[in-house]
N, CA, C and O atoms as a printed pandas DataFrame, in Angstrom:
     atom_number atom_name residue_name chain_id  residue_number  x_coord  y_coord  z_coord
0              1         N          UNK        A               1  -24.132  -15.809  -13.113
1              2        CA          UNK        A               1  -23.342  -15.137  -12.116
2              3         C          UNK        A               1  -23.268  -15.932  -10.828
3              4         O          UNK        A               1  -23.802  -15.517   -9.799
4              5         N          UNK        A               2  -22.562  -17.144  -10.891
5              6        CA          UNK        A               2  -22.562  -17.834   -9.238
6              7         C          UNK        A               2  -21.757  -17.326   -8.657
7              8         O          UNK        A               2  -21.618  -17.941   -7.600
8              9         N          UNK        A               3  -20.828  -16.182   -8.748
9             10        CA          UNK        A               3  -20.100  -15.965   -8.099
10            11         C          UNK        A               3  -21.095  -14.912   -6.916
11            12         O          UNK        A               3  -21.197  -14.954   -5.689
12            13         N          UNK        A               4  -21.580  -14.211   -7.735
13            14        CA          UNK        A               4  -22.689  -13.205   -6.746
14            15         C          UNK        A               4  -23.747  -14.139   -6.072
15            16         O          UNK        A               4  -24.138  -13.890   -4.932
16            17         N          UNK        A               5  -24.235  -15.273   -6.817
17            18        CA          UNK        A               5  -25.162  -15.662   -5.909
18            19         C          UNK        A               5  -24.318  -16.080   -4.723
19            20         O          UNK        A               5  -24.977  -16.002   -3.686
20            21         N          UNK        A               6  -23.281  -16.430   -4.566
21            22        CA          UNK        A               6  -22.583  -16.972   -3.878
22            23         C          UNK        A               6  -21.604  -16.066   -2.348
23            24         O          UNK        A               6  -20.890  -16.399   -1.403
24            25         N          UNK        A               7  -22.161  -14.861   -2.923
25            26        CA          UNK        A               7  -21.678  -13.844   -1.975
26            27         C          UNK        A               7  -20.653  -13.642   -2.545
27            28         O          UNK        A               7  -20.462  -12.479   -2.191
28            29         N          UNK        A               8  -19.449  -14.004   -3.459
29            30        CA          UNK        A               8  -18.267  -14.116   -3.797
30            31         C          UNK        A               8  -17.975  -12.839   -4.799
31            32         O          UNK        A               8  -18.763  -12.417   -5.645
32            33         N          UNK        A               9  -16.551  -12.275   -4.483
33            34        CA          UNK        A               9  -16.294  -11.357   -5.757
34            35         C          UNK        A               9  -15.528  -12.053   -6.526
35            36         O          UNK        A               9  -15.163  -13.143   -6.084
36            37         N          UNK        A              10  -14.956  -11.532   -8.215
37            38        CA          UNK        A              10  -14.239  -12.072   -8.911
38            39         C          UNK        A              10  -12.976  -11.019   -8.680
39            40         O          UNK        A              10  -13.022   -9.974   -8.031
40            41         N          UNK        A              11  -12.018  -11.487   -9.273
41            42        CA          UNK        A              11  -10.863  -10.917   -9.643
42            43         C          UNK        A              11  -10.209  -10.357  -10.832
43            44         O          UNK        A              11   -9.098  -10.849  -11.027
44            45         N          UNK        A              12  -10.628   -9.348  -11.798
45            46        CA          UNK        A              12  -10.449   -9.287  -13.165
46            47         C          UNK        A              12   -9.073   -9.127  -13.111
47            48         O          UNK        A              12   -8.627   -8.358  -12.259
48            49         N          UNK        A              13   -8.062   -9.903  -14.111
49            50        CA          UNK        A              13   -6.899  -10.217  -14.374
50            51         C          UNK        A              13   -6.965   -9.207  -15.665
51            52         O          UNK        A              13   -8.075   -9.004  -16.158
52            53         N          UNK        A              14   -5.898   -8.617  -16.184
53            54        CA          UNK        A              14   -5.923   -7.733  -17.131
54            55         C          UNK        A              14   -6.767   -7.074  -17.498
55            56         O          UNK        A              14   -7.145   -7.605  -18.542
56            57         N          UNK        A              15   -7.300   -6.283  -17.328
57            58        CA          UNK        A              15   -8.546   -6.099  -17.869
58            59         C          UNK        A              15   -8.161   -4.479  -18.720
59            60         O          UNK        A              15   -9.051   -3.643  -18.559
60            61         N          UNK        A              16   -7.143   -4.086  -19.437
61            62        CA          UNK        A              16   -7.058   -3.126  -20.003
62            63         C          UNK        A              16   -6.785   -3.717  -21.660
63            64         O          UNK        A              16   -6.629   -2.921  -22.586
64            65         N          UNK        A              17   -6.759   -5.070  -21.840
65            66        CA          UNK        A              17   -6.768   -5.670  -23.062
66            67         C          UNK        A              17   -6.176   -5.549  -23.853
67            68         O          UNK        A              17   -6.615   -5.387  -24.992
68            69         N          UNK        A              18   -4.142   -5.603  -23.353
69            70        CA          UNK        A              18   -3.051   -5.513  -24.490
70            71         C          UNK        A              18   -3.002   -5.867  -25.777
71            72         O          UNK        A              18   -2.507   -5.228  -26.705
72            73         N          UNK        A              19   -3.498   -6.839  -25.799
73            74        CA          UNK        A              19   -3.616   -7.983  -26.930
74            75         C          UNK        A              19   -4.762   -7.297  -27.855
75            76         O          UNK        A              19   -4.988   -7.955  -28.871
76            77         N          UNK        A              20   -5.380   -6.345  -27.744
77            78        CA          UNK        A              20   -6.485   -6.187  -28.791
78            79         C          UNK        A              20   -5.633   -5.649  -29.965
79            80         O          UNK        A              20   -4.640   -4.930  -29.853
80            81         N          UNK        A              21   -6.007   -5.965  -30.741
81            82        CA          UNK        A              21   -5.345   -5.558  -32.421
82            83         C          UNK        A              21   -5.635   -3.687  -32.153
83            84         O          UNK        A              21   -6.519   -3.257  -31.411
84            85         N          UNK        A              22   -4.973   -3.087  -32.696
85            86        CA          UNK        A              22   -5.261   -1.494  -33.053
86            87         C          UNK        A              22   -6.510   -1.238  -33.287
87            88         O          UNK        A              22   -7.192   -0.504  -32.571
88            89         N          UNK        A              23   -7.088   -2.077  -34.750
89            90        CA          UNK        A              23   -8.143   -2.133  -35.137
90            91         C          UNK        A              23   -9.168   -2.023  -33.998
91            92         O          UNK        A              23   -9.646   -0.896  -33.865
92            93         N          UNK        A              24   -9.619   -3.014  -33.110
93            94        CA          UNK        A              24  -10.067   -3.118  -32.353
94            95         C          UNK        A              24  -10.677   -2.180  -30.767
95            96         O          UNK        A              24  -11.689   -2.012  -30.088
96            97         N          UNK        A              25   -8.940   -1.710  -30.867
97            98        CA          UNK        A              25   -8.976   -0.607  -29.815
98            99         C          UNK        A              25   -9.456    0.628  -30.873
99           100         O          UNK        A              25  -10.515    1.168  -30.553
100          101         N          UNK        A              26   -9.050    0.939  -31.627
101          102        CA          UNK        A              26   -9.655    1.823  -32.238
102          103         C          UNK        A              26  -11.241    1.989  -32.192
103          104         O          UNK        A              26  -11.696    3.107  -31.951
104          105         N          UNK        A              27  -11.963    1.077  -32.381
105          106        CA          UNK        A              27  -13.466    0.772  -32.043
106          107         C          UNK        A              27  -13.714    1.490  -30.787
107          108         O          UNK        A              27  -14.619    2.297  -30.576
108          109         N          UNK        A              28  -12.883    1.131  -30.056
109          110        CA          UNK        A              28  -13.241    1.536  -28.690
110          111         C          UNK        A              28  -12.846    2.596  -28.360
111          112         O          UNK        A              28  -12.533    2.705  -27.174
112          113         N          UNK        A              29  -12.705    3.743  -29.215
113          114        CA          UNK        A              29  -11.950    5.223  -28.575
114          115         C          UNK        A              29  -13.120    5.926  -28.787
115          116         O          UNK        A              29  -12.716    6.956  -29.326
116          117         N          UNK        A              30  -14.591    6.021  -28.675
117          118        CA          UNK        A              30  -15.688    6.451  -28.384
118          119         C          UNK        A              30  -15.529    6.390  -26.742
119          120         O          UNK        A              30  -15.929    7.379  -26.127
120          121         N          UNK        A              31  -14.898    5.151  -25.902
121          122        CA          UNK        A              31  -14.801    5.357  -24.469
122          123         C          UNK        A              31  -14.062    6.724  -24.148
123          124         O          UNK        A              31  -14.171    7.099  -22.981
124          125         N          UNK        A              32  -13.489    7.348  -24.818
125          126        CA          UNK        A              32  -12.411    8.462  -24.372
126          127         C          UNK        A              32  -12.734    9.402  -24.466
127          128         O          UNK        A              32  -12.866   10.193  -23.531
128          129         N          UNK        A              33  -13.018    9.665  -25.884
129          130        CA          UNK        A              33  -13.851   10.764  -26.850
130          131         C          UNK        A              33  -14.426   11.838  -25.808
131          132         O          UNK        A              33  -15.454   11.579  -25.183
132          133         N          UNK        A              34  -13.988   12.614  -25.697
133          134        CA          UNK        A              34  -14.964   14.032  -25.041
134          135         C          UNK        A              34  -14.974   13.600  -23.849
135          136         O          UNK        A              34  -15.919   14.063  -23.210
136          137         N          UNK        A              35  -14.095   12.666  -23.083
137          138        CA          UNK        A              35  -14.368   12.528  -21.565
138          139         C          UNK        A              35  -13.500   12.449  -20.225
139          140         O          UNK        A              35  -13.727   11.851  -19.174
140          141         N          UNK        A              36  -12.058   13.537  -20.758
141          142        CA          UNK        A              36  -10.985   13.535  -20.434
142          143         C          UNK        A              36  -10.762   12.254  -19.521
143          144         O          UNK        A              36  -11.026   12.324  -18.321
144          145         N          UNK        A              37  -10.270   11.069  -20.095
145          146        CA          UNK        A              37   -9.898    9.445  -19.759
146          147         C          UNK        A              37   -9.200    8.913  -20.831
147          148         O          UNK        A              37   -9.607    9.169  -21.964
148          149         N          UNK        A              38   -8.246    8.236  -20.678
149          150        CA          UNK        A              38   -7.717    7.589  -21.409
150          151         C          UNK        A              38   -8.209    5.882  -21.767
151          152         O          UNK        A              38   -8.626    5.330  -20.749
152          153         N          UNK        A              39   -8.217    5.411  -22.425
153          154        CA          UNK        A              39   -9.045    3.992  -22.972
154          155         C          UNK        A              39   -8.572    3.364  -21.742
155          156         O          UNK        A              39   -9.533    2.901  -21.127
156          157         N          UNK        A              40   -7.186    3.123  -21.002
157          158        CA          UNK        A              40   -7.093    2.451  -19.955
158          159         C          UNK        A              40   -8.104    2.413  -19.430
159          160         O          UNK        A              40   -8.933    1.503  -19.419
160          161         N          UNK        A              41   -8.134    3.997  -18.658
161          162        CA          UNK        A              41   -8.924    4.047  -17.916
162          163         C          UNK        A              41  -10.323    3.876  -17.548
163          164         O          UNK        A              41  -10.910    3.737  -16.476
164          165         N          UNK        A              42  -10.697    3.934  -18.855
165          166        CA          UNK        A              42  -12.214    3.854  -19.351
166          167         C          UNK        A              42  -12.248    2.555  -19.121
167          168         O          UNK        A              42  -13.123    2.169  -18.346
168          169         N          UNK        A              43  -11.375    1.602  -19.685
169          170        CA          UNK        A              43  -11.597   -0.461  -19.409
170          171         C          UNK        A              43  -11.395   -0.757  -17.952
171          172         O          UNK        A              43  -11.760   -1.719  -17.277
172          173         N          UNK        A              44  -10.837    0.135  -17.698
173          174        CA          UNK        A              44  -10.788   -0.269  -15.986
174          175         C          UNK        A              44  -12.110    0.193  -15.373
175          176         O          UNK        A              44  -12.769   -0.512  -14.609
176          177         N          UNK        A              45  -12.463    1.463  -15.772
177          178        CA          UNK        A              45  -13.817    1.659  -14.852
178          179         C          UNK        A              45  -14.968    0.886  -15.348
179          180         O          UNK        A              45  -16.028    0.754  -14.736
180          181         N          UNK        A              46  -14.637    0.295  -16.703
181          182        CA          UNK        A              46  -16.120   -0.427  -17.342
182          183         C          UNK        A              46  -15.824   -1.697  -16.421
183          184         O          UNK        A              46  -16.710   -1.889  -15.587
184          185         N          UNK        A              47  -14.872   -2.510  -16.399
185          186        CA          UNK        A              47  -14.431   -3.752  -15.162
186          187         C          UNK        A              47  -14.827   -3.260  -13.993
187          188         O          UNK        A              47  -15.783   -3.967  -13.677
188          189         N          UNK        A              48  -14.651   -2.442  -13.143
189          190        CA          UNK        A              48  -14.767   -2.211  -11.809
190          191         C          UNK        A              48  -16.641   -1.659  -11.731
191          192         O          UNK        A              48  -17.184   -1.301  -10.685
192          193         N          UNK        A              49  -17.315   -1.723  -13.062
193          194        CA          UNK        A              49  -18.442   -0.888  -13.076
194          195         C          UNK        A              49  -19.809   -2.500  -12.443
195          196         O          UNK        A              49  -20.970   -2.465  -12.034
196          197         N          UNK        A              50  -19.074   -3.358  -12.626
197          198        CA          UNK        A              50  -19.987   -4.497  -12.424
198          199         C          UNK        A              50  -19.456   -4.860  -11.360
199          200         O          UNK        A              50  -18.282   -5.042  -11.038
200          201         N          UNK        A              51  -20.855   -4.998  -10.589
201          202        CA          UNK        A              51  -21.052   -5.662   -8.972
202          203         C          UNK        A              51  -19.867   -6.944   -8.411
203          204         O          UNK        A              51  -19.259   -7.049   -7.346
204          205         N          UNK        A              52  -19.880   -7.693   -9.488
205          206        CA          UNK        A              52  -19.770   -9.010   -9.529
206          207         C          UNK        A              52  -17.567   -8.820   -9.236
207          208         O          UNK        A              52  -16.694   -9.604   -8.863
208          209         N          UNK        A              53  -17.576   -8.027   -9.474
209          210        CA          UNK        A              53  -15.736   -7.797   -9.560
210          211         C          UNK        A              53  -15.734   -6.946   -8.537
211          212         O          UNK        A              53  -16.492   -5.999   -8.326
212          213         N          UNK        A              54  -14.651   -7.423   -7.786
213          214        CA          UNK        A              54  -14.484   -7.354   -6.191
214          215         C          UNK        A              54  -13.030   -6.561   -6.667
215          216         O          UNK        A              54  -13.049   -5.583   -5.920
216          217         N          UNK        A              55  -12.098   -6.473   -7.288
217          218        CA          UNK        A              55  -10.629   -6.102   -7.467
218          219         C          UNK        A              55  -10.100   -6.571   -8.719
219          220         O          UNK        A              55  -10.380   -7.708   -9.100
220          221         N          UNK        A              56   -9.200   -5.642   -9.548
221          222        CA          UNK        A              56   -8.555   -5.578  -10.713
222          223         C          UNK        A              56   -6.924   -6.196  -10.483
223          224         O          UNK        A              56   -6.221   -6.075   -9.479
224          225         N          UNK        A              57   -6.646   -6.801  -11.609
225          226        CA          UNK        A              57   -5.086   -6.673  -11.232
226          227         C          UNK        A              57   -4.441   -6.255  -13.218
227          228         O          UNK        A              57   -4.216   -7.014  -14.161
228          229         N          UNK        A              58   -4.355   -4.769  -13.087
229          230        CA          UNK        A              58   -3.971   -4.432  -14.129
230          231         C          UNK        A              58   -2.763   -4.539  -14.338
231          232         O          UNK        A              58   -2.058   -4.733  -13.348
232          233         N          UNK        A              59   -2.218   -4.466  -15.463
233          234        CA          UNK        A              59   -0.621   -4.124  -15.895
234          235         C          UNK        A              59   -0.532   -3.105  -15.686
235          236         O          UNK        A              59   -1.500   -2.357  -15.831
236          237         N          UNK        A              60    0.700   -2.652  -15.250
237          238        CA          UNK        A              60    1.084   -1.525  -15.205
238          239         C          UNK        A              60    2.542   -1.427  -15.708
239          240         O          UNK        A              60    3.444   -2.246  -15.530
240          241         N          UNK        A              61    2.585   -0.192  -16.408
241          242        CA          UNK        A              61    3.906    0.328  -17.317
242          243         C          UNK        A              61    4.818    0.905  -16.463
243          244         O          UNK        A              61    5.972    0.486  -16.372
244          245         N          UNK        A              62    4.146    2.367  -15.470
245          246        CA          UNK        A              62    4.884    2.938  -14.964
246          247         C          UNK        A              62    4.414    3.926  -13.996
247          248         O          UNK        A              62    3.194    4.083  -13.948
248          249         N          UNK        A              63    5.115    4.595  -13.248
249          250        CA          UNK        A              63    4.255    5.331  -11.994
250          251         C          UNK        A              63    2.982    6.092  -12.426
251          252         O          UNK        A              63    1.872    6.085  -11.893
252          253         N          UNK        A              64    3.580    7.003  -13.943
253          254        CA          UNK        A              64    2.427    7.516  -14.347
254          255         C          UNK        A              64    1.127    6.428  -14.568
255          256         O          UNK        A              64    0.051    6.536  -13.980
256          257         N          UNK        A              65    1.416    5.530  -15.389
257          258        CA          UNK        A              65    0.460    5.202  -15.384
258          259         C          UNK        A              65   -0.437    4.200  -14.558
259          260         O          UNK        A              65   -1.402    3.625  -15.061
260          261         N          UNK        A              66   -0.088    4.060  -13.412
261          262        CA          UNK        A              66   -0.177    3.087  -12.385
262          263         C          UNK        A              66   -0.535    4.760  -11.443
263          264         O          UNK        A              66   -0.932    4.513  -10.304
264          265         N          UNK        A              67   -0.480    5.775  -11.644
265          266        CA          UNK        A              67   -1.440    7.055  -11.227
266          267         C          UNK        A              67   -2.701    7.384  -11.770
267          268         O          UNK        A              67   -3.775    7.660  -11.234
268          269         N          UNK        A              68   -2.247    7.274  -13.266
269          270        CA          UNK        A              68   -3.495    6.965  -14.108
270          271         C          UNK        A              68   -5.061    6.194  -13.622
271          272         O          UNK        A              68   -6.180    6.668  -13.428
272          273         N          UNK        A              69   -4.587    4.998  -13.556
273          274        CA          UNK        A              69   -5.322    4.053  -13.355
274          275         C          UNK        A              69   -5.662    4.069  -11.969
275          276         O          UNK        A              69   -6.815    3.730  -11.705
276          277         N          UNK        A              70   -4.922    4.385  -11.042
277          278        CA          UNK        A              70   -5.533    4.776   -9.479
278          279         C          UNK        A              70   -7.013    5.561   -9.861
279          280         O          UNK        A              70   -8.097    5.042   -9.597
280          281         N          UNK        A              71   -6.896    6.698  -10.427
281          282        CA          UNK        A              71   -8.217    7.800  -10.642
282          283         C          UNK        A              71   -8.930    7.239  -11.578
283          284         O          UNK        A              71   -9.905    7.802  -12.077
284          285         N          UNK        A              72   -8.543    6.128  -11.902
285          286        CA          UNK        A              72  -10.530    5.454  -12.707
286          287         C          UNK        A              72  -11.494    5.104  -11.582
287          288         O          UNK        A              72  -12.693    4.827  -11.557
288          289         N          UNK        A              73  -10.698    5.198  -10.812
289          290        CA          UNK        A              73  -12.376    4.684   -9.560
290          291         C          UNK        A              73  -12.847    6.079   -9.466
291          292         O          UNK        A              73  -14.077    6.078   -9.520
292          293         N          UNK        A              74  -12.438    7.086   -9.366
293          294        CA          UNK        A              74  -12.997    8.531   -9.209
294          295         C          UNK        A              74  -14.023    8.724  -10.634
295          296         O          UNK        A              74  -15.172    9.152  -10.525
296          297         N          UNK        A              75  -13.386    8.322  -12.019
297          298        CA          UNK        A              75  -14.487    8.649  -13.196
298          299         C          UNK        A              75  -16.373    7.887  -13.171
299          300         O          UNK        A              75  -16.813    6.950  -12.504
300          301         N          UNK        A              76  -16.902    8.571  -13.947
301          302        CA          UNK        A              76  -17.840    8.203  -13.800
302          303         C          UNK        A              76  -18.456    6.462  -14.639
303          304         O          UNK        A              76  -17.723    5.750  -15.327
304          305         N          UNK        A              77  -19.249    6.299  -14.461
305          306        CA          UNK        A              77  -19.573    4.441  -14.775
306          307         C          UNK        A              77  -19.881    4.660  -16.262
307          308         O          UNK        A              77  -20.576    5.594  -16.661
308          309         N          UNK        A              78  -19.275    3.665  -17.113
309          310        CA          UNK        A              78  -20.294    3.658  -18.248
310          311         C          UNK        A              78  -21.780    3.650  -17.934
311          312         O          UNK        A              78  -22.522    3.042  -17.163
312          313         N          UNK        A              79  -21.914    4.768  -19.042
313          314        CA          UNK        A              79  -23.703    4.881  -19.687
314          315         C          UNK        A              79  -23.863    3.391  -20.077
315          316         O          UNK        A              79  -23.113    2.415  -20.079
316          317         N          UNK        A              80  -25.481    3.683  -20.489
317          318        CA          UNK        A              80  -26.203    2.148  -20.740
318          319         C          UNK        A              80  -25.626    2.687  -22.465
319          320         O          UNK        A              80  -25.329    1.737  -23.189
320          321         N          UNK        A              81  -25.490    3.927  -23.016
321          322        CA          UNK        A              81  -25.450    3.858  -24.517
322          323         C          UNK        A              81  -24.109    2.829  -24.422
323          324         O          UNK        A              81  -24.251    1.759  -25.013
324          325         N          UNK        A              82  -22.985    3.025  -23.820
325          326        CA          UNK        A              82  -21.619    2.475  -23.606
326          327         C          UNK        A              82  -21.778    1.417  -23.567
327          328         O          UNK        A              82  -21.345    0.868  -24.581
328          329         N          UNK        A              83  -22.261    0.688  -22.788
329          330        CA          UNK        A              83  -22.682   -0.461  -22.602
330          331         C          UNK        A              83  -23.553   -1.407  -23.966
331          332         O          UNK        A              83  -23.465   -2.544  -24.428
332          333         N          UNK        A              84  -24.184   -0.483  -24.170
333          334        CA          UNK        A              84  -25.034   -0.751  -26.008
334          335         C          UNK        A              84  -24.077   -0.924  -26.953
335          336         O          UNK        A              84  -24.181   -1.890  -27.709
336          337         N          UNK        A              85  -23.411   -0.377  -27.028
337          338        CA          UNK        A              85  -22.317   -0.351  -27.844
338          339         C          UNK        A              85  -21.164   -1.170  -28.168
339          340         O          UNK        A              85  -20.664   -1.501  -29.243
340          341         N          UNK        A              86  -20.814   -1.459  -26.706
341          342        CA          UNK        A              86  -20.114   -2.410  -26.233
342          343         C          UNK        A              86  -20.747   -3.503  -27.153
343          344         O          UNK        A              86  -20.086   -3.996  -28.067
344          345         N          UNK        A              87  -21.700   -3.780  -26.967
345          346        CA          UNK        A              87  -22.659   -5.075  -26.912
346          347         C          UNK        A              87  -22.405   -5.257  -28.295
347          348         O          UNK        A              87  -21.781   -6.304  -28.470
348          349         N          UNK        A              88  -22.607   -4.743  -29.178
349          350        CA          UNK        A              88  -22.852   -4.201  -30.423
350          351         C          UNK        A              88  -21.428   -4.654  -30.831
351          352         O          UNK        A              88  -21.235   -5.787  -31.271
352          353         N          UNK        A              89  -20.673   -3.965  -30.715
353          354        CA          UNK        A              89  -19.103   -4.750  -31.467
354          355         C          UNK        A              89  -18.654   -5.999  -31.274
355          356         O          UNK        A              89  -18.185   -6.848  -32.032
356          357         N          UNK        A              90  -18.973   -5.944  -29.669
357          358        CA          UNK        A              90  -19.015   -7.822  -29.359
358          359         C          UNK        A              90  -19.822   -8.644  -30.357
359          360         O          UNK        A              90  -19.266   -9.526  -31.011
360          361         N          UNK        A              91  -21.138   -8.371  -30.489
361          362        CA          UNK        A              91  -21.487   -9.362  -31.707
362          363         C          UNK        A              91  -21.707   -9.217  -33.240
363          364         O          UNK        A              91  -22.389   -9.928  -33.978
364          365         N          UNK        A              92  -20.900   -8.029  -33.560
365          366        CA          UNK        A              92  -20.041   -7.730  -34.859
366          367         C          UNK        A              92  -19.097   -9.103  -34.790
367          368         O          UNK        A              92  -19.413  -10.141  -35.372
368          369         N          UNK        A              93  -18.021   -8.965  -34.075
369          370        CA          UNK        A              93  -16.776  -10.181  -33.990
370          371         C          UNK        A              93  -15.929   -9.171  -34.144
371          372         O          UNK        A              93  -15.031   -9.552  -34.894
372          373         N          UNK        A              94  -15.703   -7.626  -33.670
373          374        CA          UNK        A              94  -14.266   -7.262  -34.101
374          375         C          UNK        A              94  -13.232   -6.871  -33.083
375          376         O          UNK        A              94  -12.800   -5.762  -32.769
376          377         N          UNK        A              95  -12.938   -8.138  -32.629
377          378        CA          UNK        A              95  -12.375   -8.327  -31.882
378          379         C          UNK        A              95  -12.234   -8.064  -30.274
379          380         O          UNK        A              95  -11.286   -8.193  -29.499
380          381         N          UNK        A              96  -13.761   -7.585  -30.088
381          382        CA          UNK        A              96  -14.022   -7.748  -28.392
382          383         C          UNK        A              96  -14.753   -9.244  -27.850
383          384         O          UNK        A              96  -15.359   -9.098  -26.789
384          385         N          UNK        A              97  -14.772  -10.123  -28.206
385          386        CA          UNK        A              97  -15.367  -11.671  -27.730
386          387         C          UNK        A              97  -14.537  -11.826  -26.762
387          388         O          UNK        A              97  -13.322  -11.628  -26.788
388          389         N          UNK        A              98  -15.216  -12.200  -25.853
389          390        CA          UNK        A              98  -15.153  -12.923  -24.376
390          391         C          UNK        A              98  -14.094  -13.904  -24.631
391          392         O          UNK        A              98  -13.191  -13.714  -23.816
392          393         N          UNK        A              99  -13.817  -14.930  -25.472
393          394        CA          UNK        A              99  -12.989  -16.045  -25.588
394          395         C          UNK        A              99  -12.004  -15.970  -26.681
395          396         O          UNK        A              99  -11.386  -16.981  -27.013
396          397         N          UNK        A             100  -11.801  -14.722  -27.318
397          398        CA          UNK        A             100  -10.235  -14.682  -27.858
398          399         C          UNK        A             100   -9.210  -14.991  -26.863
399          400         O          UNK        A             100   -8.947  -14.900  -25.663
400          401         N          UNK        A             101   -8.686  -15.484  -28.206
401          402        CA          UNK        A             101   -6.955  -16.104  -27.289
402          403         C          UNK        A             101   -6.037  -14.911  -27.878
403          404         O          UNK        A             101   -6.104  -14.095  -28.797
404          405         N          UNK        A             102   -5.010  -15.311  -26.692
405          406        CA          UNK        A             102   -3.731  -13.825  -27.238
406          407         C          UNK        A             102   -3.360  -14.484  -28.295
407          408         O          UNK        A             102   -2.522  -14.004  -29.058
């Protein structure tokens, strides 16, 4: 993390992850599940949930959902289970790795 040692924030560029196959996002609808949020919103608050990210620059579709995504800073942070989990599909390979290309 040199950006934190550095005093510095990052800038997460997409961070709602168009490009994930269905498959993939599908994995990830445990973020939603029972927690009135939509997966957007849930990837935006898991991005904005680490120190180290100073500001998002999401896509946005449309007013709604560019309203949407305003009220993920209001939801609550991923759990550490969320975070476990996370972890967990990442080194499955199905399709959450850090260095997929679109």
């Amino acid at each position: 993390r040199p950006a934190a040692e550095a005093g510095a924030g990052l800038i997460a560029r997409d961070p709602l992850a168009p490009r994930l196959e269905p498959a993939a996002r599908e994995r990830l609808s445990f973020l939603e599940q029972d927690r009135d949020q939509t997966l957007d919103q849930a990837l935006l608050r898991l991005v904005l949930a680490d120190p180290v990210v100073a500001t998002v620059l999401p896509a946005v579709r449309d007013r709604g959902h560019l309203a949407a995504l305003a009220a993920a800073s209001d939801l609550p942070a991923p759990t550490a289970e969320d975070l476990d989990r996370l972890a967990e599909l990442r080194a499955a390979h199905v399709g959450l790795d850090r260095d997929a290309q679109p």
